[in-house]
N, C-alpha and C positions, 0 to 999 in steps of 0.2 A: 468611509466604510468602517463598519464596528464589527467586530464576532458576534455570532447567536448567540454566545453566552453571557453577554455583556450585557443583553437585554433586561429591563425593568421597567416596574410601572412609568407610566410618562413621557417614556421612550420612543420618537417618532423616526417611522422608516418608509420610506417611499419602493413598492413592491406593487410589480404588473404595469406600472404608470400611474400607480393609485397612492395616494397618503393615507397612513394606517398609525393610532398611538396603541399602544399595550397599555391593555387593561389592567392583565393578566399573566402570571409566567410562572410555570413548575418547571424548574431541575429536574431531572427525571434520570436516576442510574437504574438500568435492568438488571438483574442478574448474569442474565446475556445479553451478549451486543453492547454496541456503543452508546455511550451516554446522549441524551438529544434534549431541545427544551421546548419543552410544551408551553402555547402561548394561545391569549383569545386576544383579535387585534380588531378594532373597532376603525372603521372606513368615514374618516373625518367627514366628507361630503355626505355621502347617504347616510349615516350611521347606524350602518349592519355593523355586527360582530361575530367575528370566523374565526373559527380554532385555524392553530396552524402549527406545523411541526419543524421545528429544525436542528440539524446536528451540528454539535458541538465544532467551531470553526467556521461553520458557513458563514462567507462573509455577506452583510446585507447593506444596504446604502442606506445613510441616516439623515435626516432633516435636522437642521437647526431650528427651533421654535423661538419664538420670542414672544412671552408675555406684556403688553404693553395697559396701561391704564386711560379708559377713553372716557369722556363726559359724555351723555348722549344729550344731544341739541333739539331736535326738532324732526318730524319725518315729512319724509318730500316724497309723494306718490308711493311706491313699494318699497323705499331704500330710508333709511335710517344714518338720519346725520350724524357723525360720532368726532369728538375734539378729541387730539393730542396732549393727553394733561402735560408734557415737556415739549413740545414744539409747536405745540397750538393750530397745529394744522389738522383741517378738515377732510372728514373721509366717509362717503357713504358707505352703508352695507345691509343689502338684501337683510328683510326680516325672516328668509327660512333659515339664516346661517347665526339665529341671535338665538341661542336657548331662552326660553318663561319669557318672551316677547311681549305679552298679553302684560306683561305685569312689570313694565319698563313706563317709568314717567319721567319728566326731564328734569335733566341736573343728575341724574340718576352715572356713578363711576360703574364701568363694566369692564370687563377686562376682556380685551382682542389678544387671541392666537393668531400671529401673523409668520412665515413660511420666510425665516430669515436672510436663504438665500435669491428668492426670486420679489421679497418684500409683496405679497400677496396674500389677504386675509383668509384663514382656515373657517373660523368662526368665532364667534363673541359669546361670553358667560357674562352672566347673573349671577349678583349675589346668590349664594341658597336660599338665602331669605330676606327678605323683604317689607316695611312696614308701610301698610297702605291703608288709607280712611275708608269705610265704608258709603255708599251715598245712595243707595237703597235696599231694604228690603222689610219684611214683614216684621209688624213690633212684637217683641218678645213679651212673655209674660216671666211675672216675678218671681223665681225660684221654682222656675222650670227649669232644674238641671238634673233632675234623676235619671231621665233616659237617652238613651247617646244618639235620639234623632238629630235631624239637621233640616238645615234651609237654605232656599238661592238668595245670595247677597251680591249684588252687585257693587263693584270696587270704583276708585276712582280713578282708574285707568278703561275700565268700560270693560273688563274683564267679570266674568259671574261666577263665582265659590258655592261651596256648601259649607256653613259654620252653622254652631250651636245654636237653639231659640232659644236663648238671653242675648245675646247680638243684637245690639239695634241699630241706628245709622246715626252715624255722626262717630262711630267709634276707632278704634284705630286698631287693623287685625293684619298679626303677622303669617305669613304666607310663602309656603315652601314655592319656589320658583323652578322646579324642575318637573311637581307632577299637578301642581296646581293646587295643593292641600291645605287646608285651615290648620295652623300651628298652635295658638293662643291669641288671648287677648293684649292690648298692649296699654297699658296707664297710660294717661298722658302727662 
């Protein structure tokens, strides 16, 4: 059990029967009345995010999280094979619980939230970013970069972007993994 007050980002607490991390948290003294801390707490399974209020003292039950780093292997019908990079052991996990899934190839390190005391997977992150080959789309023309159009480029995870017309295939374009977005180009 931790105090409201004790709360901060990264902070995981288990409330209603539900697992929730904090986003979000303001200290909050009013003029009147008792101090309370305002907080927006993101619901690991669904990932809604609810304000929520609490005063100073209330005690709330805390989760231990544990950051672990996994290799991903191979996927096997809906589930996503994932290695132990320390103990080499293997562990499926559902692709709705894998953040920028669309843009996961193998060999690829991800890092699993796993729920310390019952050893149960919350959910798996992606890098923020990512460098992936292109392997189709329309050829670009030369020194067509004045205007901040764009095009569908298909990756080679079978994933489809929009990036600039100078992009051509065979290139190598980094890619935010959280909303899907063309970053830049990447040298080889």
């Amino acid at each position: 059990m931790i105090n409201a007050q004790d709360i901060k980002i990264g902070t995981a607490i288990r409330m209603d029967g539900k697992l929730y991390f904090c986003i979000d948290f303001l200290h909050v003294k009013p003029g009147k009345g008792n101090t309370f801390m305002r907080t927006k707490l993101k619901d690991v399974v669904d990932g809604y995010v609810l304000e929520r209020r609490f005063n100073i003292g209330e005690k709330l039950e805390d989760v231990r999280v544990e950051r672990r780093p996994y290799q991903y292997l191979y996927q096997e019908s809906e589930d996503y094979i994932m290695m132990n990079q320390e103990t080499y052991e293997q562990l499926p996990i559902p692709g709705h619980q894998i953040t920028g899934v669309n843009f996961m190839k193998e060999g690829m390190i991800l890092e699993v939230v796993i729920d310390a005391s019952t050893e149960t997977v919350l959910f798996a992150e992606m890098p923020i970013k990512v460098t992936l080959a292109v392997t189709y789309t329309e050829p670009g023309l030369k020194g067509d970069t004045a205007t901040n159009t764009t095009k569908p480029a298909t990756l080679e995870t079978g994933a489809e972007i929009r990036v600039p017309l100078f992009i051509n295939e065979g290139e190598l374009v980094e890619v935010d993994t959280r909303d899907g977005s063309y970053v830049g180009r990447v040298k080889a």
